[in-house]
C-alpha positions as a Markdown table, in Angstrom:
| # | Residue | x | y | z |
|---|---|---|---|---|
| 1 | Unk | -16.8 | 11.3 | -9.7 |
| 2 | Unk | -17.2 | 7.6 | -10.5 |
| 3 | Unk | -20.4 | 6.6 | -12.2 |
| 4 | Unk | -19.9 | 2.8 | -12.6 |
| 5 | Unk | -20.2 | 0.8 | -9.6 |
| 6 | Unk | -16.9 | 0.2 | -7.7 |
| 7 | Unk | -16.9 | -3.3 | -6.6 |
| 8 | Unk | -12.7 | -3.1 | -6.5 |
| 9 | Unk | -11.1 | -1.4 | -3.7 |
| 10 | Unk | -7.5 | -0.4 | -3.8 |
| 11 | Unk | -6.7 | 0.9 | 0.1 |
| 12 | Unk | -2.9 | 2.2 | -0.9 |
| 13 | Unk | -3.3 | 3.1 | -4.6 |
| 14 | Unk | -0.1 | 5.7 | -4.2 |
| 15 | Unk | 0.7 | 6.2 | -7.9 |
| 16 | Unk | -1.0 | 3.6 | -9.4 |
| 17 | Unk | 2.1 | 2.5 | -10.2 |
| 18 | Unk | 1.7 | -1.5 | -11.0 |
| 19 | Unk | -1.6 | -0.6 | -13.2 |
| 20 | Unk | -2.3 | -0.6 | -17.2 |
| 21 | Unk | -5.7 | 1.5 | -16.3 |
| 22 | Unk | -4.4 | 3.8 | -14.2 |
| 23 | Unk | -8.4 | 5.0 | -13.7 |
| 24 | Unk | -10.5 | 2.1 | -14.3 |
| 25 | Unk | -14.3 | 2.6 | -13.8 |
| 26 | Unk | -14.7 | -0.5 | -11.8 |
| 27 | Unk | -11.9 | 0.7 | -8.7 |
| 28 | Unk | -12.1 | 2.8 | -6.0 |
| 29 | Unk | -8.9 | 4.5 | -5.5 |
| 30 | Unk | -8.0 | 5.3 | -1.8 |
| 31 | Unk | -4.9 | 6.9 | -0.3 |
| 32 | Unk | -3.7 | 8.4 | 3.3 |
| 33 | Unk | -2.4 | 11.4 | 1.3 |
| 34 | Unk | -3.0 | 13.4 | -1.7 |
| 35 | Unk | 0.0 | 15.2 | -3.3 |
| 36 | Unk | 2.5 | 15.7 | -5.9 |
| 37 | Unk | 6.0 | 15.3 | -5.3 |
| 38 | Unk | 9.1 | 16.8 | -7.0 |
| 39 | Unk | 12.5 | 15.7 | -6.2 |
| 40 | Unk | 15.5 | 15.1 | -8.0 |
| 41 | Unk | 16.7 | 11.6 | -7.9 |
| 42 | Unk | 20.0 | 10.9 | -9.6 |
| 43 | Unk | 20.7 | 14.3 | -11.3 |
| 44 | Unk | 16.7 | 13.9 | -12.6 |
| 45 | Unk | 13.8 | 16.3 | -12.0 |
| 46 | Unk | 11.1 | 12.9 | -10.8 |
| 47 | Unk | 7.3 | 13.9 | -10.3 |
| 48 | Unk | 5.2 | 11.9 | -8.7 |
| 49 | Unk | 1.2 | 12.4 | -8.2 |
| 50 | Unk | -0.5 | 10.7 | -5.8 |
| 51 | Unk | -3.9 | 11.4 | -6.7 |
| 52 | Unk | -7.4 | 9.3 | -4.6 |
| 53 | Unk | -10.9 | 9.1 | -5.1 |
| 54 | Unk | -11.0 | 9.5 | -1.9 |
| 55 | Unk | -8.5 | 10.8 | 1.4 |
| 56 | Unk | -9.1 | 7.4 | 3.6 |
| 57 | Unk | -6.4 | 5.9 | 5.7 |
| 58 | Unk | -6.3 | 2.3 | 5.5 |
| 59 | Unk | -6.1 | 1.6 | 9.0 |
| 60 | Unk | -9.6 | 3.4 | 9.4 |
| 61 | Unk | -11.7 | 3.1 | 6.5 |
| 62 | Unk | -15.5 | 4.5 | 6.2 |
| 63 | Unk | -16.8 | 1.7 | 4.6 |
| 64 | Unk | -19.5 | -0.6 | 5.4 |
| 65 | Unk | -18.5 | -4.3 | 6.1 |
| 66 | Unk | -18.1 | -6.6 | 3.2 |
| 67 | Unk | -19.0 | -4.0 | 0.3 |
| 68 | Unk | -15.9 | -4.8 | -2.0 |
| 69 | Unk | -15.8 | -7.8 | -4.3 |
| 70 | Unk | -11.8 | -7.8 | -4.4 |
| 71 | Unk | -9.4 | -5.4 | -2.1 |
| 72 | Unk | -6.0 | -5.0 | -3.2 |
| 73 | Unk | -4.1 | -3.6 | -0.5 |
| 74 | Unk | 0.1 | -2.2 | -1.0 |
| 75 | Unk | 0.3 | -0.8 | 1.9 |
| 76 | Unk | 4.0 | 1.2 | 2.3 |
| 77 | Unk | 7.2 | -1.4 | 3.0 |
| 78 | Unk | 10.1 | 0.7 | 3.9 |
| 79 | Unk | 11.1 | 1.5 | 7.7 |
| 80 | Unk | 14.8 | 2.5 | 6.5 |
| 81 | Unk | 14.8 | 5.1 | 4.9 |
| 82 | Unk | 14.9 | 9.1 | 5.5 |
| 83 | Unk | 11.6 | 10.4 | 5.7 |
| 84 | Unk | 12.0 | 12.9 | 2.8 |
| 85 | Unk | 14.2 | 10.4 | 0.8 |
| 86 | Unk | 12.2 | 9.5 | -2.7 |
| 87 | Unk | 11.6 | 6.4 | -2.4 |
| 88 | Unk | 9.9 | 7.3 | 1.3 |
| 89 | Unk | 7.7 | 10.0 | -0.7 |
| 90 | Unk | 7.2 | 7.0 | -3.5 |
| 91 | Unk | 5.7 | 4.4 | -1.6 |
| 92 | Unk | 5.4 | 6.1 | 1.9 |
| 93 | Unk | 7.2 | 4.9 | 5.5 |
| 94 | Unk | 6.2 | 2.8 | 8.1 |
| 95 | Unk | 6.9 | 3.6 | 11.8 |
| 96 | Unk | 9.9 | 1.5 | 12.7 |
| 97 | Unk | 8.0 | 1.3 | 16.3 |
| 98 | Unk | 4.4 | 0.9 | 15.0 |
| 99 | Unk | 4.4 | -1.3 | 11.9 |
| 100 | Unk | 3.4 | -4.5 | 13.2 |
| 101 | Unk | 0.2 | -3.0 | 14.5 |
| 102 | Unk | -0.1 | -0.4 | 11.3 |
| 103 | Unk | -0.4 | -3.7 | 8.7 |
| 104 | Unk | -2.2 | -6.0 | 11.3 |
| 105 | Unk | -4.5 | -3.4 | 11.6 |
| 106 | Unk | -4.7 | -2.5 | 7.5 |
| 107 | Unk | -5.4 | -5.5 | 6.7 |
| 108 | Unk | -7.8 | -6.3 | 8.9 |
| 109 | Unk | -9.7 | -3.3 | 7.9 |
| 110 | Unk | -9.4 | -5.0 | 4.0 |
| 111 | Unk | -11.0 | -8.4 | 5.2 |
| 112 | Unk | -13.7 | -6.1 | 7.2 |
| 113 | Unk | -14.8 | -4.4 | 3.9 |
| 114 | Unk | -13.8 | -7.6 | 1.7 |
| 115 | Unk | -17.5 | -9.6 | 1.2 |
| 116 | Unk | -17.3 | -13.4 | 2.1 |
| 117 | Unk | -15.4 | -15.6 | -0.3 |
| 118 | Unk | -13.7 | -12.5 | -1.9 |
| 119 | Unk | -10.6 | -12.0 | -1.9 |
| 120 | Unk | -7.2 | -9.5 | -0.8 |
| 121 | Unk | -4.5 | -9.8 | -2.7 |
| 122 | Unk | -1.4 | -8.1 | -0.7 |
| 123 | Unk | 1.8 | -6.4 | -2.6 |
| 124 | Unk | 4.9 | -6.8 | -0.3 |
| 125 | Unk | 8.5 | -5.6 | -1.2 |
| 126 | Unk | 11.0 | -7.4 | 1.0 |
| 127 | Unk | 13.2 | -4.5 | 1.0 |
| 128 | Unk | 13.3 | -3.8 | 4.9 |
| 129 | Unk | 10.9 | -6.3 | 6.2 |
| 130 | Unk | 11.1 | -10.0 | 5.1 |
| 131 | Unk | 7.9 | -11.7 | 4.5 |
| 132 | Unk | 8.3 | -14.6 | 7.5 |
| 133 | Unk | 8.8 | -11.2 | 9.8 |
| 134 | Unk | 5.4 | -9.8 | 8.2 |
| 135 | Unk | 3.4 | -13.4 | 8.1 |
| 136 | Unk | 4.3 | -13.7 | 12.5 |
| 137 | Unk | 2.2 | -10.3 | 12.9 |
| 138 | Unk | -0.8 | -10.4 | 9.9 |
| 139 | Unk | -4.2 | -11.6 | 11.6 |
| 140 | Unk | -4.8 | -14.3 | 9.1 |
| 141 | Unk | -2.2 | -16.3 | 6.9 |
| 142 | Unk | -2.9 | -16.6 | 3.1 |
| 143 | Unk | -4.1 | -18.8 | 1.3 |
| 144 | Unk | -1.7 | -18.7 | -1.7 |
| 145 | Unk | 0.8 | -16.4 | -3.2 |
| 146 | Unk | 4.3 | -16.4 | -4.8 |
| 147 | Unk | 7.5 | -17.7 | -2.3 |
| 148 | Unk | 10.1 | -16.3 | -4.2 |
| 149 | Unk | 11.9 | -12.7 | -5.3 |
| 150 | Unk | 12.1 | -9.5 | -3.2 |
| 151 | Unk | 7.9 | -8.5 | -4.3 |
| 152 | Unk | 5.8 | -10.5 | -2.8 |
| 153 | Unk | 1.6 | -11.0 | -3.7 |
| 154 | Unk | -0.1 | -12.4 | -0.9 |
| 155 | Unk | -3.7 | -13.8 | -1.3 |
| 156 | Unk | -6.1 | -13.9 | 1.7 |
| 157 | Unk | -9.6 | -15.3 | 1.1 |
| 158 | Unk | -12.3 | -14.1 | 3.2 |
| 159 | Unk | -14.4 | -17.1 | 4.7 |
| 160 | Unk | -18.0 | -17.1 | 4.4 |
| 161 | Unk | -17.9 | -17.8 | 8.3 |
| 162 | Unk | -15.1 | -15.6 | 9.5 |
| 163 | Unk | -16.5 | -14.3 | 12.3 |
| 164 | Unk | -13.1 | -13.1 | 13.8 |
| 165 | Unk | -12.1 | -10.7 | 11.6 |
């Protein structure tokens, strides 16, 4: 149980594979699923433990509005891939029918829960989607981010007067 206030929310924490402080006070780590994997990828034995704070899809989170200082949201990528491949199990599969409304939904549930002026900072891999594709569907563009390489971090800041979202 977390005793210092979480003011950081990470909606797809999976792994917590892009962190130095893989369980830092200050973030509240949320995932659809809650598991360890074993497969064998390339003559190796891989484990993987996917291990939340908390069960919470990110389509549908519990949360009060605008309770997190700063969302980070890496929601899964991948669309082509067997369902029980490792990489699928590794950073989870989208629908290949329901992922525009699957991310437009996600993160609209991060701006919900993001206070005003704060800020979501989105990890996209370019793998099976390409970021113009994922831009088209998102219901608010970002304000910055990089434009280059297959991973992609997109940053949306909450206005103080988005009513919309």
């Amino acid at each position: 149980m977390k005793t210092a206030p979480t003011t950081i929310l990470d909606a797809c924490c999976g792994g917590r594979m892009f962190y130095f402080e893989k369980d830092h006070p200050n973030i509240l780590y949320i995932d659809r699923r809650r598991e360890t994997v074993e497969m064998k990828d390339r003559d190796k034995i891989r484990t993987l433990e996917i291990n939340p704070d908390l069960v919470i899809d990110f389509t549908d989170m519990r949360f009060p509005d605008e309770c997190f200082n700063f969302v980070v949201f890496d929601p899964p990528h991948l669309i082509n891939c067997g369902k029980n491949s490792w990489l699928a199990k590794k950073y989870g599969k989208l629908d290949k029918d329901t992922w525009r409304e699957t991310l437009s939904k996600g993160l609209s549930e991060c701006l919900r829960v993001v206070k005003p002026g704060c800020v979501v900072a989105m990890k996209w891999s370019e793998r099976d989607i390409k970021t113009t594709e994922l831009l088209k569907i998102l219901p608010q563009k970002p304000a910055f981010g990089d434009k280059s390489g297959m991973t992609r971090w997109l940053f949306f800041v909450k206005g103080v007067d988005d009513e919309n979202i």
